[in-house]
py3Dmol code that shows the C-alpha trace and the ligand (Angstrom):
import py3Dmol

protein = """\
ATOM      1  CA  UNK A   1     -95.838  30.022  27.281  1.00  0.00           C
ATOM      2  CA  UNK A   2     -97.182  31.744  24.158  1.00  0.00           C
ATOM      3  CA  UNK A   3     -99.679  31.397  21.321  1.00  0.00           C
ATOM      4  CA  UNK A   4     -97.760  29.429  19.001  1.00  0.00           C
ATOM      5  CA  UNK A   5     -96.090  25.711  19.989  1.00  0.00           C
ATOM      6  CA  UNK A   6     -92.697  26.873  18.857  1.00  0.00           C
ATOM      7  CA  UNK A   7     -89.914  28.582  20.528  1.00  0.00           C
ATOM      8  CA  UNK A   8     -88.647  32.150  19.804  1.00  0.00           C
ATOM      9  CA  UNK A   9     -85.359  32.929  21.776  1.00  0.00           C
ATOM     10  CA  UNK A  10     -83.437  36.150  21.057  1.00  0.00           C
ATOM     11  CA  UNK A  11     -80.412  37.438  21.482  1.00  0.00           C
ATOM     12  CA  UNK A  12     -79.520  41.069  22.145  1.00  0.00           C
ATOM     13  CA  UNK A  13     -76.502  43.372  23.654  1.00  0.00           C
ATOM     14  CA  UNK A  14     -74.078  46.477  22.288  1.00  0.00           C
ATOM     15  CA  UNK A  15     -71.907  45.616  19.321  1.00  0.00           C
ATOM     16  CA  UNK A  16     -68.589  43.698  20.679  1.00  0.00           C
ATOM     17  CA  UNK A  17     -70.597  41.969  23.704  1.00  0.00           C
ATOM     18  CA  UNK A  18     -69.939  38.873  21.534  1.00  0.00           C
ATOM     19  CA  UNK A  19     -73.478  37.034  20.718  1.00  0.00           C
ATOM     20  CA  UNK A  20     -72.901  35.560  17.281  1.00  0.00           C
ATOM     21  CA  UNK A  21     -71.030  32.567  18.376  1.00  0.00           C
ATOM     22  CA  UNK A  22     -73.301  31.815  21.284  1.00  0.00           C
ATOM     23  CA  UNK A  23     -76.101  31.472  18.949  1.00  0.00           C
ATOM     24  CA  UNK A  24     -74.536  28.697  16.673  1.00  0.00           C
ATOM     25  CA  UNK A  25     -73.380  27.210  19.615  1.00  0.00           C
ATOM     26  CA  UNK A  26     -76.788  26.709  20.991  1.00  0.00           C
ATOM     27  CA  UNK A  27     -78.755  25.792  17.503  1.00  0.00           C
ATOM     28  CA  UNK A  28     -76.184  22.528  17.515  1.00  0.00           C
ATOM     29  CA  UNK A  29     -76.872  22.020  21.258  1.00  0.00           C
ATOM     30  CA  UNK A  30     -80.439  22.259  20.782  1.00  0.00           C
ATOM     31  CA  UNK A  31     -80.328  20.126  17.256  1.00  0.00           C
ATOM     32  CA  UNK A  32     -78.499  17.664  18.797  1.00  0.00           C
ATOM     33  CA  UNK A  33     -81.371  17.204  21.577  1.00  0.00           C
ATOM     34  CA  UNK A  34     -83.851  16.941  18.409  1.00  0.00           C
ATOM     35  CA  UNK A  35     -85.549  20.318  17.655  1.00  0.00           C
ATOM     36  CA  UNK A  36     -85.819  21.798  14.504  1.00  0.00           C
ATOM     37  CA  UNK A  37     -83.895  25.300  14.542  1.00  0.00           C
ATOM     38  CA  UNK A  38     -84.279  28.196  12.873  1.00  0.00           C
ATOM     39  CA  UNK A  39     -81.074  30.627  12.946  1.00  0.00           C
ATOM     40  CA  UNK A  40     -82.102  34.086  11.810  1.00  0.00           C
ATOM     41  CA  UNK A  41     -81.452  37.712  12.101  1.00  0.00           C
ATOM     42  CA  UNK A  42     -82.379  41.586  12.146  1.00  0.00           C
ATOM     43  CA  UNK A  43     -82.596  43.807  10.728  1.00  0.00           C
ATOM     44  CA  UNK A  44     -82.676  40.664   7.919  1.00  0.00           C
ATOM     45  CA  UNK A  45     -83.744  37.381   7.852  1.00  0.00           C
ATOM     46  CA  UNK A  46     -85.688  37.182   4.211  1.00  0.00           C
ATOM     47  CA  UNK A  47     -84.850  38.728   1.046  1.00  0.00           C
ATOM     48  CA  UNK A  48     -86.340  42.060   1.587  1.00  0.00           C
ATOM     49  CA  UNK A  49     -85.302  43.003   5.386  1.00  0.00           C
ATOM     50  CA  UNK A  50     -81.485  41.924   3.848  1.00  0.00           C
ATOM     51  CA  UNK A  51     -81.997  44.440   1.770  1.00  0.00           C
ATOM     52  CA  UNK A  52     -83.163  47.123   4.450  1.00  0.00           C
ATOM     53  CA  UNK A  53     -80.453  45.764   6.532  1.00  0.00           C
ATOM     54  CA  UNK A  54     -77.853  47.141   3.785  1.00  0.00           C
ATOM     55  CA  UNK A  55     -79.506  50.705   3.572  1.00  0.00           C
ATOM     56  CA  UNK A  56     -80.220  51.038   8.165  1.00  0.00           C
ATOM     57  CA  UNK A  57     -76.311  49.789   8.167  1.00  0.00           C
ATOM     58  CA  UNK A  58     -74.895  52.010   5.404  1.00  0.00           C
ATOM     59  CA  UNK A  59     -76.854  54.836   3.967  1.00  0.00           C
ATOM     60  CA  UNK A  60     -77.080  58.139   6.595  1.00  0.00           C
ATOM     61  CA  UNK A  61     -80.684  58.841   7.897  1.00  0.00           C
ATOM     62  CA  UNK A  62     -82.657  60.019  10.588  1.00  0.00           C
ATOM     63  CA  UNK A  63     -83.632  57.989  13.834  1.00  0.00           C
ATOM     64  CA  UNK A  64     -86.997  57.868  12.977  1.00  0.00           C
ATOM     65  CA  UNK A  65     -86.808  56.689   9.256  1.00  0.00           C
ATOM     66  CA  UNK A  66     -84.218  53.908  10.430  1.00  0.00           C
ATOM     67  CA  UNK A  67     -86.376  52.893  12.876  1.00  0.00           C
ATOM     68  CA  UNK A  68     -89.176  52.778   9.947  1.00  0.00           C
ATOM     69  CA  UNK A  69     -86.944  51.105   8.068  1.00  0.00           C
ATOM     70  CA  UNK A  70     -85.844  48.032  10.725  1.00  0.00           C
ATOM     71  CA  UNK A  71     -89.580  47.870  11.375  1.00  0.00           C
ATOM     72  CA  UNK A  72     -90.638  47.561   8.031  1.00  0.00           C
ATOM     73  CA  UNK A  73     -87.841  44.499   8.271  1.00  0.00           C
ATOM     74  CA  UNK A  74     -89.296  43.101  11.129  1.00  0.00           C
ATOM     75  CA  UNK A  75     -92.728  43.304  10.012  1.00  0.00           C
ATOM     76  CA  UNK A  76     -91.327  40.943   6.546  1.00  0.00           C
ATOM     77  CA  UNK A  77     -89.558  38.736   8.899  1.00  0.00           C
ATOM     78  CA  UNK A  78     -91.749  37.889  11.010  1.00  0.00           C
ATOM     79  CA  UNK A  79     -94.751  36.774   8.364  1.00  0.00           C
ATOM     80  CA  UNK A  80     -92.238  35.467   6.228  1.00  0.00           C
ATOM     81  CA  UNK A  81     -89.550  33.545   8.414  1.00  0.00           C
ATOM     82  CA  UNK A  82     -90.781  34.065  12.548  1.00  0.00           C
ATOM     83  CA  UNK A  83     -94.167  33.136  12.458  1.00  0.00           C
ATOM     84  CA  UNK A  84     -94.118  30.473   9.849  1.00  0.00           C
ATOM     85  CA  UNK A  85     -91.391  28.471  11.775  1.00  0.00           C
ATOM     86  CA  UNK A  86     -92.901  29.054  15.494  1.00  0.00           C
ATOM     87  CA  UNK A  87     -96.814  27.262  13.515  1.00  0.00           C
ATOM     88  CA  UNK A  88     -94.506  24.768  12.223  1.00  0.00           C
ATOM     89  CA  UNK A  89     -93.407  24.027  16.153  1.00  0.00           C
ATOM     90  CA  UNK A  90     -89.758  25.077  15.301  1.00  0.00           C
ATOM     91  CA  UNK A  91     -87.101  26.832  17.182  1.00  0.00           C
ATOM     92  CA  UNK A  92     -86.287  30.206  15.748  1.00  0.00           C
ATOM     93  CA  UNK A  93     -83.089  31.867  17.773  1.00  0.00           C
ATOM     94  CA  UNK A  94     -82.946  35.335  16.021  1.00  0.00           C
ATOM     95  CA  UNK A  95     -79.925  37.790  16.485  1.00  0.00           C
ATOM     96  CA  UNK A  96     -81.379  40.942  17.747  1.00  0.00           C
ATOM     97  CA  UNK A  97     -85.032  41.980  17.848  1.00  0.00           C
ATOM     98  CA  UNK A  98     -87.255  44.796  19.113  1.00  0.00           C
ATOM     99  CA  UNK A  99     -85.475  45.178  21.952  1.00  0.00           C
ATOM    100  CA  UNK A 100     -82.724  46.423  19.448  1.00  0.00           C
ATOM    101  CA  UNK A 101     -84.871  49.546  18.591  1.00  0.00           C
ATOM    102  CA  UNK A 102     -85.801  50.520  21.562  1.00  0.00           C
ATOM    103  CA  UNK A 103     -81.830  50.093  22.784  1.00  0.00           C
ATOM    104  CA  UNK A 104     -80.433  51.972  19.556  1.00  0.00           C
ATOM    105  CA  UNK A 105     -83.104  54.085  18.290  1.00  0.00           C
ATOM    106  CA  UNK A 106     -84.550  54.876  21.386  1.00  0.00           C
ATOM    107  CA  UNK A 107     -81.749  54.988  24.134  1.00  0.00           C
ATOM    108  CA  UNK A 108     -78.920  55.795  21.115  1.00  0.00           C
ATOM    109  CA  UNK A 109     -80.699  58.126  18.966  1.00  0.00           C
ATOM    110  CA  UNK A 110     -83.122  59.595  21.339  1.00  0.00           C
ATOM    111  CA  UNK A 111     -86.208  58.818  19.660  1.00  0.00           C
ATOM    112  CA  UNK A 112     -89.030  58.622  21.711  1.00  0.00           C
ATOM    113  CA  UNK A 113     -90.152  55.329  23.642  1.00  0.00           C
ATOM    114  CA  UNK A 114     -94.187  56.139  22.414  1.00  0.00           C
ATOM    115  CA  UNK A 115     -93.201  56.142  18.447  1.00  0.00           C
ATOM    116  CA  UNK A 116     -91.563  52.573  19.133  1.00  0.00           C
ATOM    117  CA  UNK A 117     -94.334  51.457  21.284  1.00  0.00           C
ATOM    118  CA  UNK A 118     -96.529  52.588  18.412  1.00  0.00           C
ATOM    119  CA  UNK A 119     -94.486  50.441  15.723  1.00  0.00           C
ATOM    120  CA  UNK A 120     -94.411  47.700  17.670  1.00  0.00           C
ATOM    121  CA  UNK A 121     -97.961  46.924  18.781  1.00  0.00           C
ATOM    122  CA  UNK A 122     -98.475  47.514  14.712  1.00  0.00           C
ATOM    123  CA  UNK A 123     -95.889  45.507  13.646  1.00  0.00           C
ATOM    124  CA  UNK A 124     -95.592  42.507  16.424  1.00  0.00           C
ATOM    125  CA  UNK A 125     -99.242  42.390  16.751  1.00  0.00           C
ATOM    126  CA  UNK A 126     -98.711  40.543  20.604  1.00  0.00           C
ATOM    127  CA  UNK A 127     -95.866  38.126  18.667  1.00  0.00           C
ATOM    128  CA  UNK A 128     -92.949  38.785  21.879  1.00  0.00           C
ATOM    129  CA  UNK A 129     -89.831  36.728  22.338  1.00  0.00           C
ATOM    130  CA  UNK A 130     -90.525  33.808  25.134  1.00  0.00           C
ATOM    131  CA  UNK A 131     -87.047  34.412  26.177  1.00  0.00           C
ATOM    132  CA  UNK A 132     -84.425  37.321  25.546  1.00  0.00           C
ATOM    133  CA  UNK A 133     -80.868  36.498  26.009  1.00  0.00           C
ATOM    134  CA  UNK A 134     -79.079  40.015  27.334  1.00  0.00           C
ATOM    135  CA  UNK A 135     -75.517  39.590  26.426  1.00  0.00           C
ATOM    136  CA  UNK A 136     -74.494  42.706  29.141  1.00  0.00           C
ATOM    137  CA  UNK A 137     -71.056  43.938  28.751  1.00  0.00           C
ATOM    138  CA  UNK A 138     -69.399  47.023  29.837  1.00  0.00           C
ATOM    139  CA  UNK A 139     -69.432  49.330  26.691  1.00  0.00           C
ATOM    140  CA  UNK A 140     -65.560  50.625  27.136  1.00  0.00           C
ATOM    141  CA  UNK A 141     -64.832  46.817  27.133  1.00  0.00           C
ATOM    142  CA  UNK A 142     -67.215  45.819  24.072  1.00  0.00           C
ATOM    143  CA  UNK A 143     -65.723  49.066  22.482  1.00  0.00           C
ATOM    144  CA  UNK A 144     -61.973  47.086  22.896  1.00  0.00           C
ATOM    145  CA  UNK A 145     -63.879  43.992  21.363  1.00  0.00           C
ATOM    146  CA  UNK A 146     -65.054  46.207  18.625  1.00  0.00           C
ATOM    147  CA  UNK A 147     -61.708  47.616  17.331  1.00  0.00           C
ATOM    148  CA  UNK A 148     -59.877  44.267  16.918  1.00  0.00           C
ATOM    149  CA  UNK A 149     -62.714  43.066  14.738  1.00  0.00           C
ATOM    150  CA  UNK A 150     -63.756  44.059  11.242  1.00  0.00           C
ATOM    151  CA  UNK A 151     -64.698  46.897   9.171  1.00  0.00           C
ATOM    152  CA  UNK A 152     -67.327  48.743  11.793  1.00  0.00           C
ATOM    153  CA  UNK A 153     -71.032  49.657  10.111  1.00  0.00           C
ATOM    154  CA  UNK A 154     -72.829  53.264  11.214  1.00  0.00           C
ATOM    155  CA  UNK A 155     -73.622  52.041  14.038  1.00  0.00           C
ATOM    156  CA  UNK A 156     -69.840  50.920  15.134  1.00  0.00           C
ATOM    157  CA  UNK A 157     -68.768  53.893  14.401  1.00  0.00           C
ATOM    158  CA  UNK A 158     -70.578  55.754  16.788  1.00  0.00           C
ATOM    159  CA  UNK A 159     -69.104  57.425  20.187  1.00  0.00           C
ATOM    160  CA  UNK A 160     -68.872  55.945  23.290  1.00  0.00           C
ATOM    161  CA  UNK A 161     -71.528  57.602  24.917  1.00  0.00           C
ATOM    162  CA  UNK A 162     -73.743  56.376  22.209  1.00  0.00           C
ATOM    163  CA  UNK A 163     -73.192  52.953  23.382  1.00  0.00           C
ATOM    164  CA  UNK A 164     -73.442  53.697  27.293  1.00  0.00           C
ATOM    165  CA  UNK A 165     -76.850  54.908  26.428  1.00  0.00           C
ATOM    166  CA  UNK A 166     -77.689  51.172  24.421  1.00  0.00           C
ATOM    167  CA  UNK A 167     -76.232  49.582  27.304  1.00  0.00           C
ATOM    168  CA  UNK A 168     -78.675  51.344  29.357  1.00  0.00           C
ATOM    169  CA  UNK A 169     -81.593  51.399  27.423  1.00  0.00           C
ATOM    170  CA  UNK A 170     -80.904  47.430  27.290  1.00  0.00           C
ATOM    171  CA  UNK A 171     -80.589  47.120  31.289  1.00  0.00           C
ATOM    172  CA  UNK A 172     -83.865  49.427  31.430  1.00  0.00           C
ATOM    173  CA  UNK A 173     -85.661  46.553  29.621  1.00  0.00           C
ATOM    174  CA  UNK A 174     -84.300  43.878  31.481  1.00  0.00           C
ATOM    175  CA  UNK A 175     -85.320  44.945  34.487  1.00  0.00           C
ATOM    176  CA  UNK A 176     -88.743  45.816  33.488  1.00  0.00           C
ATOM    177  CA  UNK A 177     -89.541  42.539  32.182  1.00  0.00           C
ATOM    178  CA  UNK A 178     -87.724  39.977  34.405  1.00  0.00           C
ATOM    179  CA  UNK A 179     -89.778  36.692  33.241  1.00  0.00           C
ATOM    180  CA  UNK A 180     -88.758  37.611  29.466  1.00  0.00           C
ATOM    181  CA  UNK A 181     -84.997  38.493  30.086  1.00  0.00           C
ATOM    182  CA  UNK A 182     -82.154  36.559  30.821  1.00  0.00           C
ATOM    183  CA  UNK A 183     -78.944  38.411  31.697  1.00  0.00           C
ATOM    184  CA  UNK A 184     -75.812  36.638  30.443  1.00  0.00           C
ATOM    185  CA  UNK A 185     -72.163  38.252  31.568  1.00  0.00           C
ATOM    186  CA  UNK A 186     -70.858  38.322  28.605  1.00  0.00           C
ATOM    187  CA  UNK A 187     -67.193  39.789  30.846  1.00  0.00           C
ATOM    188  CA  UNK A 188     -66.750  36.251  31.313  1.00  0.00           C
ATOM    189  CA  UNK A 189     -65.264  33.375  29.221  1.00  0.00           C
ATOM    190  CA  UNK A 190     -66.155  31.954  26.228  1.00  0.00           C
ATOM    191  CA  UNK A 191     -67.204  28.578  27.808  1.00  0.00           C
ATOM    192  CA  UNK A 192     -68.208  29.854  30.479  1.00  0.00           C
ATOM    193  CA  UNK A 193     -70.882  32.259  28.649  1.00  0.00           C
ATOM    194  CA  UNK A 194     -71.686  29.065  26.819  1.00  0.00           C
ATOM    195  CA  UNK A 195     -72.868  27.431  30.138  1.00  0.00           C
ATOM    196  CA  UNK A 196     -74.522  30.299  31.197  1.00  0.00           C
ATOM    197  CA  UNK A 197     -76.773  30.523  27.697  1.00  0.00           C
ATOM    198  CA  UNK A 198     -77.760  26.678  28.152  1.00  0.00           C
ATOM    199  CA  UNK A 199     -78.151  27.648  31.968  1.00  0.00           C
ATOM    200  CA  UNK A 200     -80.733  30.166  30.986  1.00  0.00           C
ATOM    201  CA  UNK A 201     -82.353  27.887  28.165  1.00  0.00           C
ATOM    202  CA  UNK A 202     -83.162  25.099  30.263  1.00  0.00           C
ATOM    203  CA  UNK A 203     -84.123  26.980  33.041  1.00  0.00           C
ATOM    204  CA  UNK A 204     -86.715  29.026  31.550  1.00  0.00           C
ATOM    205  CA  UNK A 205     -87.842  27.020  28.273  1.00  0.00           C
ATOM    206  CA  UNK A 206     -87.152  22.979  29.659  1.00  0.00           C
ATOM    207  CA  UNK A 207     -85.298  22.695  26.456  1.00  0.00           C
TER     208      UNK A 207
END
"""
ligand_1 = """\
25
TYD
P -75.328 43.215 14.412
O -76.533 42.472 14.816
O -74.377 43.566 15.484
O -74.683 42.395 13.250
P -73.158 42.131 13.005
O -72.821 41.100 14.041
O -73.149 41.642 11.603
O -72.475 43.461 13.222
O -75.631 44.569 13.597
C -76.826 45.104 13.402
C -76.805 46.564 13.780
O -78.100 47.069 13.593
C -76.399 46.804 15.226
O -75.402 47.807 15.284
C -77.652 47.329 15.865
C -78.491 47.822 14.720
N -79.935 47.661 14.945
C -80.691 48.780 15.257
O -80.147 49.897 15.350
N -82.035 48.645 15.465
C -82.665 47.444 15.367
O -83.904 47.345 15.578
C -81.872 46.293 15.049
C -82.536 44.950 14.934
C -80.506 46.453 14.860
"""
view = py3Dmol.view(width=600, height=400)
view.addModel(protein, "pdb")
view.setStyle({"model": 0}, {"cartoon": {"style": "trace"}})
view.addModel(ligand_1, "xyz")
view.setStyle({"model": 1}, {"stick": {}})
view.zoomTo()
view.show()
């Protein structure tokens, strides 16, 4: 399955298609069964990337220095929190990866698919997800999600047509890597979506 004897299982989708939950739900499932779990997230995950995390979610900027700046996160996550767990034979379900860039920064902002195909081979160094959990909802839907919840972040705020393009950029990416992704309808209910993550778990990874 990969290099290292852990598990790395992401989760990815526009703002409002409703991951968070799903992941806590699925560390108890799997904790329950006996493995060790890692929750994490990105841009974030160790002291440094949270602090990146404030500046990509808050301060204005350019597409290509926030996508410096959630790489530069990613590459401190992963050798301080990823790849530590995965040699230790852990579990690490992590909210949002590299897909994430090449979603928002690429598909959102424009930036060019070679820059993060650059920053990626640089910063991930071969180190993929073994499975990618696409929570795919339609973005006038996830935009309805969005405006009941909190506060929104730059990214939030931005235009509907900004998230069609995310939402496309993610279905671009599922269906170029098919083994890796794992599309979840996230239109559907809570349990239901539930199911369908421990579905896709135990199909693919024989949790
Ligand atoms: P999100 O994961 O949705 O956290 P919360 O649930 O607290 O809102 O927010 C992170 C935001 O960062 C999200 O809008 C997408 C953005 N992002 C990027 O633009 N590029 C990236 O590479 C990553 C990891 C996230």
């Amino acid at each position: 399955m990969s290099a290292s004897p852990g598990r790395f299982i992401t989760f990815e989708g526009i703002d409002g298609a409703g991951k968070s939950s799903h992941i806590d739900a699925l560390a108890a499932w799997l904790r329950q069964r006996g493995h060790t779990v890692v929750c994490t997230r990105e841009p974030g995950g160790t002291g440094l990337a949270e602090r990146l995390r404030e500046l990509v979610l808050h301060e204005p900027m350019d597409a290509l220095t926030e996508a410096l700046l959630v790489f530069a996160a990613r590459r401190d996550h992963l050798l301080q929190c990823i790849a530590p767990a995965l040699a230790r034979g852990e579990t690490v379900l992590c909210d949002r990866y590299t897909d994430a860039s090449f979603a928002y920064q690429g598909g959102g902002r424009g930036l060019e698919p070679a820059i993060l195909q650059g920053l990626e081979q640089w910063v991930q160094q071969g180190r993929s997800p073994d499975l990618t959990l696409w929570f795919a909802l339609d973005p006038a839907l996830a935009a309805e999600r969005r405006a009941a919840a909190r506060a929104p972040d730059r990214f939030e705020r931005l235009d509907a047509a900004f998230f069609e393009r995310v939402h496309a950029a993610y279905a671009a990416r599922a269906v170029a890597d098919p083994k890796r992704f794992v599309r979840i309808d996230s239109a559907q209910g809570r349990d239901v979506v539930g199911q369908l993550v421990l579905d896709a778990v135990l199909a693919r990874l024989q949790a």
